[in-house]
DOVEXDREN-785696 format. One line per 8 residues: number of its first residue (from 1); their letters; for each residue y, z, x of C-alpha. Coordinates in steps of 0.25 Angstrom, whole numbers, plus 5000, padded with zeros to 4 digits. Layout:
N
NUM	A	Y/Z/X | ... $
***
This chain:
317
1	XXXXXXXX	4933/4775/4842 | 4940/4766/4832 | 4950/4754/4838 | 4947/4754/4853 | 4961/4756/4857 | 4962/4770/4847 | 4967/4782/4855 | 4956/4792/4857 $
9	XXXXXXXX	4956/4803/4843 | 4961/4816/4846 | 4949/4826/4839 | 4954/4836/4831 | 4952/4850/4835 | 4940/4859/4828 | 4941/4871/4835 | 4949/4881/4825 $
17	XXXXXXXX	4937/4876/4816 | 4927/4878/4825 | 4930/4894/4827 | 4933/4895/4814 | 4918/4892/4810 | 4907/4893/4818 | 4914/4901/4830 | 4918/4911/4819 $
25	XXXXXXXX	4906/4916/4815 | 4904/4928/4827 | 4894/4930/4838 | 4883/4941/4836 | 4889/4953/4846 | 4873/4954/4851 | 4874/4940/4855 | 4879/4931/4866 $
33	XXXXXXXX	4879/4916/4867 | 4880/4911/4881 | 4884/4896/4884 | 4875/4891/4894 | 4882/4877/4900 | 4877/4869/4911 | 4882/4856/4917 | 4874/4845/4915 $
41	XXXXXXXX	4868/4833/4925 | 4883/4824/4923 | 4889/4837/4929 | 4901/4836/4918 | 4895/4840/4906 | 4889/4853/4899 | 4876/4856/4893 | 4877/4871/4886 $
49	XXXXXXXX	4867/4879/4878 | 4870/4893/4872 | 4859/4906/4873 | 4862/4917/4865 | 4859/4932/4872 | 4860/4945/4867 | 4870/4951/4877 | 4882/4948/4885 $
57	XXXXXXXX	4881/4943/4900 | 4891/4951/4908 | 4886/4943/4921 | 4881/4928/4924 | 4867/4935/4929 | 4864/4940/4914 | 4865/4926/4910 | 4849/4920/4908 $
65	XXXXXXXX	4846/4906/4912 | 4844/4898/4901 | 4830/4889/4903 | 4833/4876/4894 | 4827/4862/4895 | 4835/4848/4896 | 4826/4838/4892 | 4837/4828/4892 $
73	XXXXXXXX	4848/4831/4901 | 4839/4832/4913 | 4827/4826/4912 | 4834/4815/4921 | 4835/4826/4931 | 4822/4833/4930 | 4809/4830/4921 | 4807/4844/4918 $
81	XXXXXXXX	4821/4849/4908 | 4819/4865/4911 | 4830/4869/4917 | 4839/4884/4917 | 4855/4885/4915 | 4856/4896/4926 | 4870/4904/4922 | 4881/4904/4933 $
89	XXXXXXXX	4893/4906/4927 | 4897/4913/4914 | 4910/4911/4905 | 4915/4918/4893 | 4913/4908/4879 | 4926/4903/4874 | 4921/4897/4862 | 4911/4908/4858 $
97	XXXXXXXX	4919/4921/4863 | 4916/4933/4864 | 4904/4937/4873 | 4898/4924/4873 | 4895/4917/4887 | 4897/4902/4893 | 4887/4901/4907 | 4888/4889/4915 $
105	XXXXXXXX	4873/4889/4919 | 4866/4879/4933 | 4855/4870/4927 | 4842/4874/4934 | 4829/4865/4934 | 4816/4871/4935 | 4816/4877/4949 | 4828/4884/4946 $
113	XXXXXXXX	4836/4873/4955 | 4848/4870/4949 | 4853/4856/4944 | 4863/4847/4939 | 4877/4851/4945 | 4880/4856/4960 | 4886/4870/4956 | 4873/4876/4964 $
121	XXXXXXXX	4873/4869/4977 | 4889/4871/4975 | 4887/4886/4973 | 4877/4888/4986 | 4889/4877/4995 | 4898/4888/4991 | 4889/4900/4995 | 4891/4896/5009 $
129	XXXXXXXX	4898/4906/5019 | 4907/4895/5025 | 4910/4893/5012 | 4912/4906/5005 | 4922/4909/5016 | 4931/4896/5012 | 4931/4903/4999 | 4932/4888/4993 $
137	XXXXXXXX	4941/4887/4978 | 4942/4877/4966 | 4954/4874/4958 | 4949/4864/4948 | 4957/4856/4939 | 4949/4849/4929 | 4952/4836/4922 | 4947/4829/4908 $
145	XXXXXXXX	4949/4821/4897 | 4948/4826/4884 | 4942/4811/4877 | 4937/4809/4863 | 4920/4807/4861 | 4922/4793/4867 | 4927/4800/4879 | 4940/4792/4877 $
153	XXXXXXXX	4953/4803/4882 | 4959/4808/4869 | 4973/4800/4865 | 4970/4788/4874 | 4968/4774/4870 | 4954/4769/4870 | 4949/4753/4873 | 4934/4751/4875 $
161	XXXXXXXX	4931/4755/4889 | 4944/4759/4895 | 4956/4769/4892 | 4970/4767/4892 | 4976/4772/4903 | 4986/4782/4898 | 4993/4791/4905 | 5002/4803/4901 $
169	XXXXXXXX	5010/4813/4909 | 5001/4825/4911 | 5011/4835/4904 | 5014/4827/4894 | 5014/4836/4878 | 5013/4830/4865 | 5004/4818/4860 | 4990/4823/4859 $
177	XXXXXXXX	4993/4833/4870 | 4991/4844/4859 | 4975/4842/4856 | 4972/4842/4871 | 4982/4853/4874 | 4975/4860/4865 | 4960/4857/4870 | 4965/4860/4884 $
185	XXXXXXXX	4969/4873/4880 | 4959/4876/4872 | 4950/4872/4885 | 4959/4881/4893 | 4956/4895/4883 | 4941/4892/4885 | 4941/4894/4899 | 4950/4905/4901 $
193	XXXXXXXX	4943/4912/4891 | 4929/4908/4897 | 4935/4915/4909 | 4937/4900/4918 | 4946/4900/4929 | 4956/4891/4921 | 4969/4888/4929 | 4977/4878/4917 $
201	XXXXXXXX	4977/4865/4910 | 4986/4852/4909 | 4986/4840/4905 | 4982/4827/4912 | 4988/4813/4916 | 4982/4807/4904 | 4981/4809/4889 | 4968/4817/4888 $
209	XXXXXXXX	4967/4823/4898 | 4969/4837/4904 | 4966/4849/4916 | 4963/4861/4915 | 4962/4870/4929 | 4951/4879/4935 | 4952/4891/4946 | 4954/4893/4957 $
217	XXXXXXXX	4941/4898/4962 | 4929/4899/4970 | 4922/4885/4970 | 4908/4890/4960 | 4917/4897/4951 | 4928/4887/4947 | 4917/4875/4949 | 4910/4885/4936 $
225	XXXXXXXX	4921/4888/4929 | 4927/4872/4929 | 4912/4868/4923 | 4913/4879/4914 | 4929/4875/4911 | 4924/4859/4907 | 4913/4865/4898 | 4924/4873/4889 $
233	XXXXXXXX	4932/4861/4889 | 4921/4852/4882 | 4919/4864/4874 | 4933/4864/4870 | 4934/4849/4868 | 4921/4851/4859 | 4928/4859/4851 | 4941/4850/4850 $
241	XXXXXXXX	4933/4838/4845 | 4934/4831/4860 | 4930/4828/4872 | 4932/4831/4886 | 4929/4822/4899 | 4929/4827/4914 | 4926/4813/4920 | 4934/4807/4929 $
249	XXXXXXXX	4937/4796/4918 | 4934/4799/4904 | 4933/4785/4900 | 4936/4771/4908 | 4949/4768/4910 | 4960/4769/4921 | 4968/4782/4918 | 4968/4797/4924 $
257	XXXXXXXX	4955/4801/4927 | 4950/4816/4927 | 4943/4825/4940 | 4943/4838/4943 | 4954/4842/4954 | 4948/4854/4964 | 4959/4862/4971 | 4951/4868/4982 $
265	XXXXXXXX	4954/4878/4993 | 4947/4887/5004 | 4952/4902/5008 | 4959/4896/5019 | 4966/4886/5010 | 4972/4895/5001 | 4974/4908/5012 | 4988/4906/5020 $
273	XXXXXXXX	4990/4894/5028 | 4979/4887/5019 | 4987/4874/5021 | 4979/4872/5034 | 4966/4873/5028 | 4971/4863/5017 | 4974/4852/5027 | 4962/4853/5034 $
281	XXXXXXXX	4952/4852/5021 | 4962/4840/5019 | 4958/4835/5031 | 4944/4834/5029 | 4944/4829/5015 | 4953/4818/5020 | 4941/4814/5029 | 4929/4813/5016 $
289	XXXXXXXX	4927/4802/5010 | 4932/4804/4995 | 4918/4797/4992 | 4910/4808/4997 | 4919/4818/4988 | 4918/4811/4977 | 4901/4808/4977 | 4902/4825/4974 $
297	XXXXXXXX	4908/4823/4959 | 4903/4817/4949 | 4888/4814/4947 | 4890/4799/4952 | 4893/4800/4966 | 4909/4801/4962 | 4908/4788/4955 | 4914/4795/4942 $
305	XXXXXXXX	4926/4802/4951 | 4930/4786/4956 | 4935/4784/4943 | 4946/4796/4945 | 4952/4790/4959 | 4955/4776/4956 | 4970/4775/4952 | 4980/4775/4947 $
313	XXXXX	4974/4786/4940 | 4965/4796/4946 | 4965/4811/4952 | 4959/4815/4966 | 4948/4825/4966 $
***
């Protein structure tokens, strides 16, 4: 990285030549190429593989299972690396166009159980009658950091082990604000076009950082479409020569930390006189020990989301 107080590089952008080359050359009109993505075991990244097929899927049920082995990734988690990316949801590609597909796909081990991530004990919760007449929504407004390959953010100051905490107003124009407008609108294009729920973007507390909205909508949805949203964007930054970082703290040091925000609401909530319903969820947060909320997200018991609420500079959930 050079002097260990140099500012972190702003990469140059490749896209133009990127489609300019080898997206230029066209797709065969027989032929679809589908992006099967996945979320791995760290329940923040992606692992993706891409099958060709000879015709275009109009619904999710015409999109095969794919049967892969993880050697790797999962031996950790069971001996035996044969597992299925089961489709259950499907997107238009904004990279590739035209009639080509991305599928967010579950992990399945042997028995057809699936792994990994919570989206299938989620998705039975939500079947539930008591539930279903709530009529539970999501508005989720997702945090990041777009950082350079040491994960440092992009335009900060860098000493071993720590960042300097530097703080700029979250409207603020000019300085370096053009490459990550421009990554962030990029970002935004891809999911509107991949038909996401997208709701806006703007520009965080600190330099680097940004949000980028999703829904409202029904809970399996928009939890689908956000995981879908985050893989565009570390497409997009691929492209751009970066990086990008939904941890609560992309590297050590005391400045604004990044979450997800969930606006939440019931049928009852948002019909007329939901106000009452409001104060009463209120209520009986106010009484749960913030511990036990936090133990549900992140992989370590809410050890990682610790790092976002000690001040000065933190968000709430």
């Amino acid at each position: 990285m050079g002097s260990p107080h140099a500012m972190a590089e702003l990469p140059r952008p490749w896209s133009i030549a990127f489609e300019a080359g080898p997206l230029a050359i066209p797709y065969p009109e027989d032929k679809v190429m589908m992006d099967y993505i996945c979320v791995n075991q760290t329940r923040l990244d992606f692992q993706n593989k891409t099958r060709v097929l000879d015709f275009e899927p109009q619904y999710l049920a015409e999109v095969p299972d794919w049967e892969i082995s993880m050697f790797n990734t999962y031996e950790l988690i069971d001996p035996r690396p044969e597992l299925t990316m089961r489709p259950v949801a499907m997107f238009k590609d904004p990279f590739r166009k035209g009639k080509n597909k991305i599928v967010l796909c579950q992990f399945l081990d042997r028995g057809k159980v699936p792994i990994v991530n919570t989206r299938a004990p989620c998705e039975e919760f939500l079947k539930q009658d008591h539930i279903r007449e709530k009529d539970p929504w999501v508005g989720c407004e997702q945090e990041y950091y777009m950082t350079d390959r040491a994960g440092v953010p992009l335009g900060w100051k860098f000493k071993p082990g720590f960042v300097d905490n530097w703080c700029y107003d979250a409207l603020d124009m000019g300085k370096q604000s053009g490459f990550e407008r421009l990554l962030a609108e990029y970002h935004a294009k891809a999911c509107l076009y991949a038909g996401i729920m997208f709701g806006g973007i703007s520009r965080e507390e600190s330099v680097g950082q940004w949000e980028y909205q999703i829904g409202p909508g029904d809970m399996m949805t928009m939890a689908d479409h956000l995981v879908v949203s985050r893989y565009l964007m570390v497409r997009c930054a691929e492209i751009f020569g970066t990086h990008v970082s939904f941890k609560p703290k992309a590297a050590p040091g005391s400045y604004w930390a990044s979450g997800v925000h969930l606006n939440y609401s019931t049928k009852g909530m948002r019909d007329e006189g939901g106000i009452k319903e409001i104060e009463a969820a209120c209520k009986k947060l106010a009484i749960t020990p913030q511990h036990k909320v936090l133990e549900h997200y992140d992989r370590n018991h809410g050890e990682d989301n610790k790092k976002r609420h000690r001040r000065p500079l933190y968000t709430q959930l």
